[in-house]
C-alpha positions as CSV (number, residue, x, y, z in Angstrom):
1,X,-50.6,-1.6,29.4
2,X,-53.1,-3.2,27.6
3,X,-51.3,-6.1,26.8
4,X,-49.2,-7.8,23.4
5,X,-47.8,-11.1,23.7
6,X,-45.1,-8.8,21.7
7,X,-43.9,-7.5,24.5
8,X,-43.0,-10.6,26.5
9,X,-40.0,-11.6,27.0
10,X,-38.3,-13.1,23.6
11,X,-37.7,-16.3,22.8
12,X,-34.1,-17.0,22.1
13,X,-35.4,-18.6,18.5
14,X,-37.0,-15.5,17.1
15,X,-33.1,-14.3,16.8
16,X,-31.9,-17.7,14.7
17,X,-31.5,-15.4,11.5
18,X,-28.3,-12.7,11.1
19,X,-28.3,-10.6,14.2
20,X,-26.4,-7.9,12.3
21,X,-28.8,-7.9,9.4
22,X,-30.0,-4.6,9.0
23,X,-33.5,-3.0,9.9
24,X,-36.1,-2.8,7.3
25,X,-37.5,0.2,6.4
26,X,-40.5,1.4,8.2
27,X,-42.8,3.6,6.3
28,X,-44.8,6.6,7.7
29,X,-47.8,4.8,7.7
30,X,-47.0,2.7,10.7
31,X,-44.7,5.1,12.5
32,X,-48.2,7.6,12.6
33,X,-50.1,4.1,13.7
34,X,-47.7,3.0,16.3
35,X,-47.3,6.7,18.2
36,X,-51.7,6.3,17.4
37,X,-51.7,3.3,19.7
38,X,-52.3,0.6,17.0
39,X,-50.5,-2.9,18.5
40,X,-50.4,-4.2,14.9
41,X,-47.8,-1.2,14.1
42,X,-45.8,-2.3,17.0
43,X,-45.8,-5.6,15.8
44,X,-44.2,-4.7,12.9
45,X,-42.1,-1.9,14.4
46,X,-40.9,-5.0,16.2
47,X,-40.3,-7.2,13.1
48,X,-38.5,-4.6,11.1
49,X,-35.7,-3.6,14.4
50,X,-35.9,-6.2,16.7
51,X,-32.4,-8.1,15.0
52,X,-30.9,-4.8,15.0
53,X,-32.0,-3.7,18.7
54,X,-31.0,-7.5,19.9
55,X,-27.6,-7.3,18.4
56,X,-26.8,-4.3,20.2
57,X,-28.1,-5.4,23.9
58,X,-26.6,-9.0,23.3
59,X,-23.0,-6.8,22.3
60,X,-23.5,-4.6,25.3
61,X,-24.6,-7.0,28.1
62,X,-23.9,-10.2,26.8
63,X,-25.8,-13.4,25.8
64,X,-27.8,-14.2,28.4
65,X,-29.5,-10.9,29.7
66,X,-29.8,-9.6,26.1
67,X,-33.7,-10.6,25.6
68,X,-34.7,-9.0,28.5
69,X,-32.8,-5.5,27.9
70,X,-34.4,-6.1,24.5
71,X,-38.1,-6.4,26.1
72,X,-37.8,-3.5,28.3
73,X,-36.7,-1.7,24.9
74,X,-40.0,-2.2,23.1
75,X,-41.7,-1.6,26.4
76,X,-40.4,1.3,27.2
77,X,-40.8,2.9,23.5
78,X,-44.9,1.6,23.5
79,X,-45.1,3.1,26.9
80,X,-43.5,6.9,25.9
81,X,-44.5,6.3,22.1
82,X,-46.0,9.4,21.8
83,X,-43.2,11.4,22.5
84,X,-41.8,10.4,19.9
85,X,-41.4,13.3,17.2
86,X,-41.1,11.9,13.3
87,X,-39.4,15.3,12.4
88,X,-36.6,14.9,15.3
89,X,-35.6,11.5,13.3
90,X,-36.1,8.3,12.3
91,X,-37.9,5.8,14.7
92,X,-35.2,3.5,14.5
93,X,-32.7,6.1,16.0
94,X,-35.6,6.8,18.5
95,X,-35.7,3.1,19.6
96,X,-31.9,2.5,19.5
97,X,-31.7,5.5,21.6
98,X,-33.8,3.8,24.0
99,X,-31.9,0.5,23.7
100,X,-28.8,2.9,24.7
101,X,-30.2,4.0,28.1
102,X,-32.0,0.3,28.6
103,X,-28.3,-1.3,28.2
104,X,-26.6,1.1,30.7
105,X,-28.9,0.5,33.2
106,X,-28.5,-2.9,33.1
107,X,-24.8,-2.5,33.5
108,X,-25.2,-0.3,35.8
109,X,-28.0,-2.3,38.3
110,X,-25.0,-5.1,39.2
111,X,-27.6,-7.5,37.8
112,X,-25.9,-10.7,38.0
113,X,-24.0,-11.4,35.1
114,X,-23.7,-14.8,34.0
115,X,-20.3,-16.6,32.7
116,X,-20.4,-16.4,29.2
117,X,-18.2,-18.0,26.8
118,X,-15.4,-15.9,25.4
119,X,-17.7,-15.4,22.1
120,X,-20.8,-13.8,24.1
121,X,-18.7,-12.0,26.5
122,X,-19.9,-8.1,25.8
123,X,-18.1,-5.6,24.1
124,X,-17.8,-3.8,27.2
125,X,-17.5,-5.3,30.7
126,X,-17.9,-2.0,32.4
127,X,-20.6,1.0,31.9
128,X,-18.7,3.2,29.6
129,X,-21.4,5.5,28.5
130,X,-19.0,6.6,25.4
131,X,-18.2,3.5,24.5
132,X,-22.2,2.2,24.7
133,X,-22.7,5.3,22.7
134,X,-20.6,5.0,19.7
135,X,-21.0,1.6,19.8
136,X,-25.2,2.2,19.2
137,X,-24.1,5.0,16.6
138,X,-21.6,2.6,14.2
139,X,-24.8,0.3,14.0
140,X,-26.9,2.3,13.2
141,X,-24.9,4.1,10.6
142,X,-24.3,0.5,9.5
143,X,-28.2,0.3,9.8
144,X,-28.9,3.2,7.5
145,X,-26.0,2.7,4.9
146,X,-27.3,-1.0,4.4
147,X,-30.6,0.6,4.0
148,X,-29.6,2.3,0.8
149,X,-29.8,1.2,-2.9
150,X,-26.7,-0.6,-4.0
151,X,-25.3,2.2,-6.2
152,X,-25.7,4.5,-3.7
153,X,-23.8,2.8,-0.5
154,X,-20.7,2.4,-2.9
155,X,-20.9,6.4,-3.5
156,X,-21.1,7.0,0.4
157,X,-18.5,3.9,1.3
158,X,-16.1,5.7,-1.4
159,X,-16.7,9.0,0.3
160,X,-16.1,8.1,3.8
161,X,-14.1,5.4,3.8
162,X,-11.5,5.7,0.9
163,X,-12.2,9.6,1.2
164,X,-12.5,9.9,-2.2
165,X,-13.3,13.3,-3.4
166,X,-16.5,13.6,-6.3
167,X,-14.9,13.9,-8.8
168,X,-12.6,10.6,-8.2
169,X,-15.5,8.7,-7.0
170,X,-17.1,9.8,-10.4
171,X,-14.0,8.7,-12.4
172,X,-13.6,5.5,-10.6
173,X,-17.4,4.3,-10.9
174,X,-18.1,5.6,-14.4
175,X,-20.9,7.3,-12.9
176,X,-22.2,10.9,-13.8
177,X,-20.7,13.2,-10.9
178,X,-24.2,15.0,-10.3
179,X,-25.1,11.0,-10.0
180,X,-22.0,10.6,-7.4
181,X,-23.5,14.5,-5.2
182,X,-27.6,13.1,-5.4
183,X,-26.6,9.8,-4.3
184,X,-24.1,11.2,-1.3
185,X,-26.2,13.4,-0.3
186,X,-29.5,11.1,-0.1
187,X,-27.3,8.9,2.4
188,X,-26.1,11.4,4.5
189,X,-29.7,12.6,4.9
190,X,-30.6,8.5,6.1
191,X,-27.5,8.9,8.3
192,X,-28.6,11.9,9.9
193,X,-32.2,11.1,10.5
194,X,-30.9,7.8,12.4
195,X,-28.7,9.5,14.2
196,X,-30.8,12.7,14.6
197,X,-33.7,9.9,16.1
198,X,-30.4,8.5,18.6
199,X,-30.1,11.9,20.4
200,X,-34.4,12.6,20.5
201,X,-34.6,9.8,22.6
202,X,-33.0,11.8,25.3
203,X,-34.8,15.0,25.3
């Protein structure tokens, strides 16, 4: 590849701020420019996911071999970039569905594995493909909720969580019920573009 200093491996300082802060949003201008070839759109491909994509490699393999699962995730994904179909889903389904395989083979390789304190010890100790899996699919439905305007995260929390019907999120919010159904259904279409991206990355 021609090279991106990018794509080395992290430094453990770029991940000082929130790991669990959500991905920004990447706009179809740089998603056309990165599967193009242009390093400056996988610059910031890398700046908008990167917290999100170390989060889930540092939950999934631990502390120590996290930045370089999370290099050989932006490696691989420059390297097959343009397979990557923007009507199949959103590129930061795509990625994380790259991050998915990228953590189980890691598990899976018997790499050593370091002793970590009991705060960076993984979520899972053992490759459980389900468990990776909905572990990737909760973040990034965390992702793509925390994504979405203020009013309209409240009418999809309200929905899912409380399973509030309409017409009782509409009486408890003050807000108009046509409001309540646009707003739902504008964050289940986020939702399912994430996790319509996750499943891509496999085909």
């Amino acid at each position: 590849m021609n090279g991106s200093a990018l794509l080395e491996r992290p430094r453990a300082a770029e991940y000082h701020a929130p790991v669990d802060s959500p991905a920004t949003v990447l706009d179809e201008g740089v998603v056309e420019a990165f599967v193009a070839g242009d390093e400056a759109a996988l610059r910031q491909l890398y700046d908008a996911t990167s917290r999100l994509v170390f989060s889930f490699c540092r939950r999934s393999v631990g502390a120590d071999l996290a930045p370089d699962v999370a290099q050989e995730v932006y490696v691989a994904a420059w390297k097959s970039r343009e397979r990557y179909r923007p009507e199949q889903g959103s590129l930061t389904g795509w990625l994380m569905g790259i991050a998915r395989f990228k953590t189980i083979d890691a598990l899976r390789s018997g790499s050593r594995r370091p002793q970590l304190a009991d705060s960076e010890q993984p979520e899972d100790q053992g490759v459980d493909e389900h468990r990776i899996d909905g572990m990737a699919q909760r973040m990034l439905v965390a992702d793509a909720l925390g994504r979405l305007p203020e009013r309209a995260r409240q009418m999809v929390e309200l929905a899912f969580y409380e399973e509030l019907t309409h017409t009782e999120i509409s009486e408890r919010t003050g807000v108009p019920l046509g409001t309540v159904k646009s707003d739902i259904r504008r964050g289940l279409d986020r939702l399912r573009q994430h996790l319509e991206g996750f499943d891509a990355s496999g085909s």
